[in-house]
Every structure is written in structure tokens, then in C-alpha cells.
C-alpha positions, 0 to 999 in steps of 0.5 A: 478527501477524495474517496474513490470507493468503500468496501464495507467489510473486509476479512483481508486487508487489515490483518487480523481485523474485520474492517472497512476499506476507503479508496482514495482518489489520486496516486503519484505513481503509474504503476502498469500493473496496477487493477484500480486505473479509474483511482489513478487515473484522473479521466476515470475518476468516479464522483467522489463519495461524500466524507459525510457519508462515509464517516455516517456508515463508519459510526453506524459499525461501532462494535461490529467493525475493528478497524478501517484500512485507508488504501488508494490511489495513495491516500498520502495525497490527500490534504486533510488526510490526518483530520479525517484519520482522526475522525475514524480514530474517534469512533474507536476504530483502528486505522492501516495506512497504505502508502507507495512512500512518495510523500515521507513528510506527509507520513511522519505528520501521521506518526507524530500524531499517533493516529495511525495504527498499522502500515503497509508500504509497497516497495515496489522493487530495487530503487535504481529501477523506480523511475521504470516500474512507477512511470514516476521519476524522481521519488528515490529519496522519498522511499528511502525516507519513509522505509526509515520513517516506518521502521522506526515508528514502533508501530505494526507494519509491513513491507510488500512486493507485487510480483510481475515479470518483466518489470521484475526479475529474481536477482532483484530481491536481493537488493530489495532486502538490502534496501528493508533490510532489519524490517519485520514483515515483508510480503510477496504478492504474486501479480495477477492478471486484471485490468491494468494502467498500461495495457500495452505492456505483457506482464507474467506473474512469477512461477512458484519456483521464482517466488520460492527463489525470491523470498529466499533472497530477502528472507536473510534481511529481514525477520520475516518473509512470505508470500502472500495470495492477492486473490481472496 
């Protein structure tokens, strides 16, 4: 494993739990939005944090912590990914995955497993303009196969959307709907503006009347929608 970063204590990231979060190295998309470059891009990776040490500090938490929330980067890419779930899995603690969906054989391993407890997918928006909003070609079949693999998982998840203009427009929900279409939970979160991949590129968070607009347009997909702040 290639951990990038861990926070110790987490109130948001794992609903519902109190949680550590662990940062992988290493992301199979560009995203410009995206405020964690030095996980993504490999000229500003720091020195990788020691799996010892990390499952060290996970073990001396038992009992004060819930759950650890796995996030990236895109853990996914990690080659010992499951092993090193198992071993969080073995001091007790519940285990959220997030994932971008690129690696769907990766994640019906993890589930197979039963090692897993919650995901939460990015979707990052309608999958004709995938190639444009990740810098990434080609992952279209990928996404349709994990979306597919999660909601038929019958574990807790979740599907989200980072919100910025012009990478996104209103219209787009509809088809991002379709695309979830039965899922139950789906998630909008506003961008906020940070350091970002690409700092060529302008981007705009949605109005509150965009937002509102937009949720409206998947909220007939699927069982449940809202907005969710990215600012704790």
C-alpha cells in the first residue's frame, strides 16, 4: 500500500461513524477539480507512510473508533488493497470504500470478500462527457460495471457528484439519474474553490438555484437525493 496521508478522527467522512481516514497514493483520473494533486499526481507525492504505522495507531483506537474510511488518490489501485482491508477488518473496525469506479474487477474482489462495509462511488457526471471531465479515456464500461457491481452488492453505499461549472451543466443530471437510476442515495456536492489539478481551467461552484434544479432532475431515479456541504 501506498498511503499518502491519515487523518486520525473523522466526524464526516464515514456517515454515521467516528472514523480514521487513510489517503492512498495514485488516482487513474485527472479530475481539474480535484484539491489533493500531491495524492494524484506522482511529482508531488510525499514519502509513503508505513503500513505498520498505520495499522500500529488503527490498533491502539479499538474502542474509540467505529470505522476507517479508505479514500485516495483511488485506493482501488492499490495491489494489496484486500489484504490490508482485512487487516482493519480484524481489529474490528468497519471499512468505507471510495472509488471513481475505474477498476470494477478490483471492486467485485472486495465484495466477494465481504470485507467491505460502505461505499461511496464518484460519479463524475454523464458518461459521454467522461473522457472530458477526468482527462481520462476510455473508462466508460468501467463505470457502468461497478455502478451495476455496488447496487447489487446489498451493502450501504452511495453515489456522489462534485459540482462545478463549466465541466457541468444543469441538463446533465437528468442523464446522470438514468445512469443510477434505482440507487439509494445520491449526493451533491458543491465545488469549492482550493488548489486544484488544473489551474488553467476557471471553475464556478453551482448556485443554490442550480443545485436545487439539479437535484430535481435525478430525484425521480432514485430513492433518495441531496445536497451534501464539502466544507466541514
Amino acid at each position: 500500500m501506498l498511503i499518502g496521508g491519515l487523518q486520525k478522527i473523522t466526524l464526516i467522512d464515514y456517515p454515521g461513524k467516528v472514523a480514521a481516514t487513510i489517503f492512498t497514493l495514485g488516482c487513474s483520473f485527472r479530475c481539474p477539480f480535484c484539491h489533493n494533486p500531491e495524492l494524484v499526481l506522482p511529482k508531488q507525492f510525499t514519502k509513503p507512510i508505513p503500513e505498520e504505522t498505520v495499522i500500529s495507531f488503527l490498533a491502539s483506537r479499538v474502542g474509540r473508533l467505529d470505522g476507517v474510511c479508505l479514500t485516495g488518490g483511488e485506493p482501488t489501485l492499490q495491489k494489496n488493497l484486500p489484504e490490508f482491508i482485512t487487516q482493519i477488518k480484524n481489529l474490528g473496525l468497519k471499512v468505507k470504500l471510495d472509488t471513481n469506479g475505474s477498476q470494477p474487477k478490483v471492486l467485485e474482489k472486495i465484495i466477494k470478500s465481504g470485507s467491505v462495509d460502505y461505499f461511496a462511488m464518484d460519479i463524475k457526471g454523464p458518461l459521454s462527457n467522461y473522457a472530458t471531465i477526468t482527462a481520462s479515456k476510455g473508462f466508460e464500461k468501467e463505470i457502468n460495471e461497478s455502478i451495476s457491481l455496488i447496487m447489487n452488492s446489498g451493502l450501504e453505499y452511495e453515489f456522489r457528484t462534485t459540482v462545478s461549472k463549466p465541466l457541468l451543466s444543469v441538463r446533465d443530471f437528468e442523464y446522470i439519474g438514468k445512469m443510477i437510476s434505482g440507487a439509494s442515495s445520491y449526493w451533491l456536492q458543491n465545488y469549492v474553490k482550493s488548489k486544484q489539478i488544473d489551474s488553467q481551467i476557471t471553475l464556478e461552484p453551482f448556485s443554490d438555484a442550480e443545485l436545487m434544479e439539479a437535484l430535481n432532475l435525478v430525484r425521480p431515479y432514485v430513492i433518495q437525493a441531496n445536497v451534501r456541504s464539502l466544507v466541514a
